[in-house]
Backbone as a ProteinNet text record, in pm:
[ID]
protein_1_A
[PRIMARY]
XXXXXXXXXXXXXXXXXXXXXXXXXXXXXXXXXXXXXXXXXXXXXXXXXXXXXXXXXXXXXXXXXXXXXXXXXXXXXXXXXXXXXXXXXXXXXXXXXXXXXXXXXXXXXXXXXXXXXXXXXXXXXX
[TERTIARY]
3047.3	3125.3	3175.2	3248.6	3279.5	3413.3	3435.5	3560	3719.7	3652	3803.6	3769.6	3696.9	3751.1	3847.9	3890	4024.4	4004	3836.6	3873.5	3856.5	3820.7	3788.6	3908	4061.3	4132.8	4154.5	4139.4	4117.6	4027.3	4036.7	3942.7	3852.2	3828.6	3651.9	3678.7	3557.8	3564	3518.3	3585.2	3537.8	3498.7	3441.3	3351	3396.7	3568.9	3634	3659.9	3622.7	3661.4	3564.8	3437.4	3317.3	3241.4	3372.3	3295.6	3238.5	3360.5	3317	3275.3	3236.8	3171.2	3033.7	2982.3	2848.6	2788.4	2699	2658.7	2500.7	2470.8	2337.4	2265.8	2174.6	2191.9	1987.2	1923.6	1803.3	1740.5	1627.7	1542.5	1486.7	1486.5	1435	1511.7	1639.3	1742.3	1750.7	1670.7	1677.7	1628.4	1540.8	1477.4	1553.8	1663.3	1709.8	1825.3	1923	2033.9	2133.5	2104	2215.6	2326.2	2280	2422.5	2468.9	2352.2	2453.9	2536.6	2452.5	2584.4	2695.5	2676.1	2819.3	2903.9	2858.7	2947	2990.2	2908.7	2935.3	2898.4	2791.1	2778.9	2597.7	2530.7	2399.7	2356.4	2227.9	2207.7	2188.9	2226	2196.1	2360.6	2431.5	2579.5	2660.2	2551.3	2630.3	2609.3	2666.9	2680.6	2526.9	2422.7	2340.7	2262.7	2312.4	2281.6	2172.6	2139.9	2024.6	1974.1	1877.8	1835.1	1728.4	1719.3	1696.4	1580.9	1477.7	1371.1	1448.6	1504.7	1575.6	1762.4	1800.5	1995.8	2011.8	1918.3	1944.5	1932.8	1864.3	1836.6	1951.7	1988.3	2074.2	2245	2258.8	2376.4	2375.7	2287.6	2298.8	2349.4	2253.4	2348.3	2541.8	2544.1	2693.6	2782.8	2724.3	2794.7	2804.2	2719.1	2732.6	2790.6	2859.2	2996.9	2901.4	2771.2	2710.3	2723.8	2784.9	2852.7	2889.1	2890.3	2909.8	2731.5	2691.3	2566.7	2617.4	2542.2	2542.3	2434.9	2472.8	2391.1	2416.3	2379.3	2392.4	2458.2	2541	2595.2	2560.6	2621.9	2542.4	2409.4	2329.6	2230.6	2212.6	2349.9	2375.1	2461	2536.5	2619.1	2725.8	2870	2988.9	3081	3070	3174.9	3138.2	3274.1	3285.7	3315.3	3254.4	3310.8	3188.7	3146	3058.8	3160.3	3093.5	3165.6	3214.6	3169.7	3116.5	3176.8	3220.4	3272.9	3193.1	3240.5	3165.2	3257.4	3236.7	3358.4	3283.8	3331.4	3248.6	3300.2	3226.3	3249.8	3299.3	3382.9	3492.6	3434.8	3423.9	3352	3234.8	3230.3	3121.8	2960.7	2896.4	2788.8	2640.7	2576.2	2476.2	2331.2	2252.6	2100	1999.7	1918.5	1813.4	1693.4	1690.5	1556.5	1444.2	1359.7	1198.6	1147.5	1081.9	937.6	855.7	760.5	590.1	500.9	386	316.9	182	79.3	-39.6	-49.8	-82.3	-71	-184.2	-296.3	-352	-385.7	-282.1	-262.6	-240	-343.8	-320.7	-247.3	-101	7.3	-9.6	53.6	103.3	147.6	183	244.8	393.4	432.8	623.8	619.5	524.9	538.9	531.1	455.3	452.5	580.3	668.1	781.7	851.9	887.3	977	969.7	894.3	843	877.6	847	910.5	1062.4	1139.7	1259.2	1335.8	1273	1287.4	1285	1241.6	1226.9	1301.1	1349.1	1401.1	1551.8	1567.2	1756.9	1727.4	1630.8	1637.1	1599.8	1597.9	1554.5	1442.9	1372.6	1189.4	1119.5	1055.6	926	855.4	854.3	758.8	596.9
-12.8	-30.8	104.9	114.4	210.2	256.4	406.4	445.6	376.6	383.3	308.2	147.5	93.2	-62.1	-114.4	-251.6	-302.2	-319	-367.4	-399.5	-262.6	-143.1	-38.9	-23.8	5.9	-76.2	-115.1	-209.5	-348.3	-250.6	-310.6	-267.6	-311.6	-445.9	-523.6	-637.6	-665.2	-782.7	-888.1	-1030.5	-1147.9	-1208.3	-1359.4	-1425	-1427.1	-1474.6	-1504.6	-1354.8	-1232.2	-1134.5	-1117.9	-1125.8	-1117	-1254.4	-1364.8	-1514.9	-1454.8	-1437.6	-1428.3	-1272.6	-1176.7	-1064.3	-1056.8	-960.8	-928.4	-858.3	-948.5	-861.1	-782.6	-722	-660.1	-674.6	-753.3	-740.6	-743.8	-698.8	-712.5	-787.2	-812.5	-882.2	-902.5	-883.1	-914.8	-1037.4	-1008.9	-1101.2	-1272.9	-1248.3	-1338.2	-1460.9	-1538.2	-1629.6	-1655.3	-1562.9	-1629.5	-1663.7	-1745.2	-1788.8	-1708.1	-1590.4	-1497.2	-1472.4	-1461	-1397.7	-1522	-1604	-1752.1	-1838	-1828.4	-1882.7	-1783.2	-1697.8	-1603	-1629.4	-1688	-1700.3	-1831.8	-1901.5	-2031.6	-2141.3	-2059	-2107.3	-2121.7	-2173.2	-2153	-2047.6	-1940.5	-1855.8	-1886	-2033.6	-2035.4	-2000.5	-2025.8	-2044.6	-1886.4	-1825.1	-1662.4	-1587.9	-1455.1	-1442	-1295.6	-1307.7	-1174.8	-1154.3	-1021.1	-942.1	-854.3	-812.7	-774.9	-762.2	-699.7	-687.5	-566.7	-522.3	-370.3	-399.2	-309.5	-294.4	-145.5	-77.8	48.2	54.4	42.4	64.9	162.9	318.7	455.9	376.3	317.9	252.2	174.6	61.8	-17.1	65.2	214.3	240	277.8	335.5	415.8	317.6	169.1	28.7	79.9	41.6	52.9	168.8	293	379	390.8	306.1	298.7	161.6	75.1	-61	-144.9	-176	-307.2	-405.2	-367.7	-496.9	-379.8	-501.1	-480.2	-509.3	-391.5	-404.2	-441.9	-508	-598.1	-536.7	-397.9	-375.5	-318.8	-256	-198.6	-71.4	-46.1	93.2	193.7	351.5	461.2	469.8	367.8	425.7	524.8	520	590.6	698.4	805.5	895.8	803.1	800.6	757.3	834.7	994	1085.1	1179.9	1260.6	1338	1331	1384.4	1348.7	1199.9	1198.8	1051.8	964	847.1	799.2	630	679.3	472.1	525.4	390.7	355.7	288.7	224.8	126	35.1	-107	-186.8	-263.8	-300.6	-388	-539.5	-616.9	-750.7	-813.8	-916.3	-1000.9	-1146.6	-1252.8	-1210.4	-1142.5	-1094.3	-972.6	-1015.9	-952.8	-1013	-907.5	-972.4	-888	-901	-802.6	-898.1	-771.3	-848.6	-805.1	-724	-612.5	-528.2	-514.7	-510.3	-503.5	-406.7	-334.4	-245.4	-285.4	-262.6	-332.3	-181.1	-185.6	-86.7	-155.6	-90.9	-139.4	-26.7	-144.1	-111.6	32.7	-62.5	151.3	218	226	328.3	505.4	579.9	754.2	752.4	809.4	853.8	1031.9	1079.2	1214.4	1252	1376.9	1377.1	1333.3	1364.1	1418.6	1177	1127.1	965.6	918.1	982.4	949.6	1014.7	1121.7	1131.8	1044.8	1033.3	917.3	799.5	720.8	594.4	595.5	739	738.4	759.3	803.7	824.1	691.6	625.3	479.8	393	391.7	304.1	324.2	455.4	527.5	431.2	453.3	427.7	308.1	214.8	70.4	2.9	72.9	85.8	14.2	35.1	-47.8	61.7	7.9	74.8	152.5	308.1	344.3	308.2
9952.8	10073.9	10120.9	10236.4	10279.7	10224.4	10212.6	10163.2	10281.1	10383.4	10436.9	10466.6	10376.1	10392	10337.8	10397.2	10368.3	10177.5	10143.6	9999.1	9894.7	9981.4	9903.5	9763.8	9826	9741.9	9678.5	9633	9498.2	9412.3	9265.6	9105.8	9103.4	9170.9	9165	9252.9	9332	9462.4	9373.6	9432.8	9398.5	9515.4	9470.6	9576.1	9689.5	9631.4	9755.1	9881	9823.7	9910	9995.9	9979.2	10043.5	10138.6	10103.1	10149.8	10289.6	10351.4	10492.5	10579.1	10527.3	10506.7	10536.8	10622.3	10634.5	10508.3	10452.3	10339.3	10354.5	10297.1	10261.6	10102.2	10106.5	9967.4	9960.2	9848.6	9798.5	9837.4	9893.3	9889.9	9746	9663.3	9572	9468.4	9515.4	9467.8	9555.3	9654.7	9772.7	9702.8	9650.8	9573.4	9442.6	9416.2	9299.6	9273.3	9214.6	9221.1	9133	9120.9	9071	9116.7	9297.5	9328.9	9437.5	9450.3	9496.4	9394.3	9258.1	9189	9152.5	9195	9176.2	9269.5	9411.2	9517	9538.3	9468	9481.3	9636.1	9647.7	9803.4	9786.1	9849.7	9863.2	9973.6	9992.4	10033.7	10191.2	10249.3	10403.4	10432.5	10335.3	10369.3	10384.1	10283.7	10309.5	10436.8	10485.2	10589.1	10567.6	10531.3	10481.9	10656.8	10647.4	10804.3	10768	10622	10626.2	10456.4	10460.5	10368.7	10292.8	10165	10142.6	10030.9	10009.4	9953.4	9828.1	9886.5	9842	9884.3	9773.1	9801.4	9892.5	9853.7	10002.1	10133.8	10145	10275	10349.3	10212.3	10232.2	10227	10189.8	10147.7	10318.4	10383.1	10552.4	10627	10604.2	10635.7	10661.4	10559.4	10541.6	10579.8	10574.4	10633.2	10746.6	10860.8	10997.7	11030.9	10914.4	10935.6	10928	10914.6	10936.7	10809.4	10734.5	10603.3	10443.5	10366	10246.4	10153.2	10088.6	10002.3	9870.2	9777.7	9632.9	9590.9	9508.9	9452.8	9295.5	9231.1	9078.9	9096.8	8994.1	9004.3	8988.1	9036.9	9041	9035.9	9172.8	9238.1	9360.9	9412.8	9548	9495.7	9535	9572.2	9605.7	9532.4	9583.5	9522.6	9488.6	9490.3	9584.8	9593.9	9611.1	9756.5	9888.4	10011	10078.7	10004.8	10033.1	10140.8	10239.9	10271.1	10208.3	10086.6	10015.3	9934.8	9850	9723.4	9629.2	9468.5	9475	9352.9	9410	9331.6	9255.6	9117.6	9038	9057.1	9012.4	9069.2	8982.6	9022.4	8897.1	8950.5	8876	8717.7	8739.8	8640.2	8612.1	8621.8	8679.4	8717.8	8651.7	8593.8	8535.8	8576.1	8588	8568.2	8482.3	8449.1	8313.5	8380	8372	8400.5	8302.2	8369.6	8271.5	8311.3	8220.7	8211.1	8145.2	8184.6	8146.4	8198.9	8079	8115.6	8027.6	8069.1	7979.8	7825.7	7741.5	7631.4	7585.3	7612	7613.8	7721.2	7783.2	7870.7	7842.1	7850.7	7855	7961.1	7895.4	8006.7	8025	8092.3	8132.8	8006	8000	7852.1	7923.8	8020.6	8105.7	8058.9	8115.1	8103.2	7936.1	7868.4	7771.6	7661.8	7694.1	7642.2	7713.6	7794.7	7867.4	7797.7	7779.9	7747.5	7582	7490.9	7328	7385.7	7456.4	7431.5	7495.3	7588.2	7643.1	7514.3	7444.2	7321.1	7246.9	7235	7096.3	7124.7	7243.8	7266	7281.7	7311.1	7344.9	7205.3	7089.5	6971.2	6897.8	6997.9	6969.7	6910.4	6828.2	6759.6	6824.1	6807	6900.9	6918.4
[MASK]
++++++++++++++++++++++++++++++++++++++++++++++++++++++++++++++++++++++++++++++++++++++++++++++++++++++++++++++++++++++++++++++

């Protein structure tokens, strides 16, 4: 959201702060009931003015007033003289990311360290 909105403010938004709010949120999230059962509303009922393939995209949204974006934290710039914030959501709302790659795949070497040190901390077998 933007640094001078009314909820910038507050420690973390709930359903009720955003009911009636222009939101922006993922298309990718659009088909699934993550963030309608977070709101408690079904997705014809929310107020979504648009929608983002990329948060940069969706953060320019917001810095020119056209709503509030639902997205994951520190993907955008929100220090320093930025004009966004970013509030975590009460109750806390999570979702599960995947990587998939083919198994014998010749990587790069720069992909193939990535992928041992991706494992190392996610603590899978290299």
């Amino acid at each position: 959201m933007r640094k001078d909105s009314p909820l910038a403010g507050k420690q973390y938004i709930t359903p009720e702060d955003l009911r009636d709010k222009p939101l922006i949120r993922s298309k990718h999230s659009l088909g699934k009931g993550i963030i309608t059962d977070w709101f408690g509303k079904s997705a014809k009922e929310l107020n979504v003015v648009a929608t983002y393939n990329l948060i940069y995209n969706a953060s320019i949204l917001v810095e020119e007033g056209m709503g509030y974006a639902v997205g994951l934290d520190k993907l955008i710039n929100t220090s320093g003289d930025s004009k966004l914030c970013f509030r975590p959501l009460f109750p806390k709302l999570t979702s599960h990311l995947y990587i998939a790659w083919k198994k014998y795949q010749v990587f790069p070497k720069c992909a193939e360290i990535f992928l041992q040190r991706l494992k190392q901390s996610l603590q899978l077998n290299p």
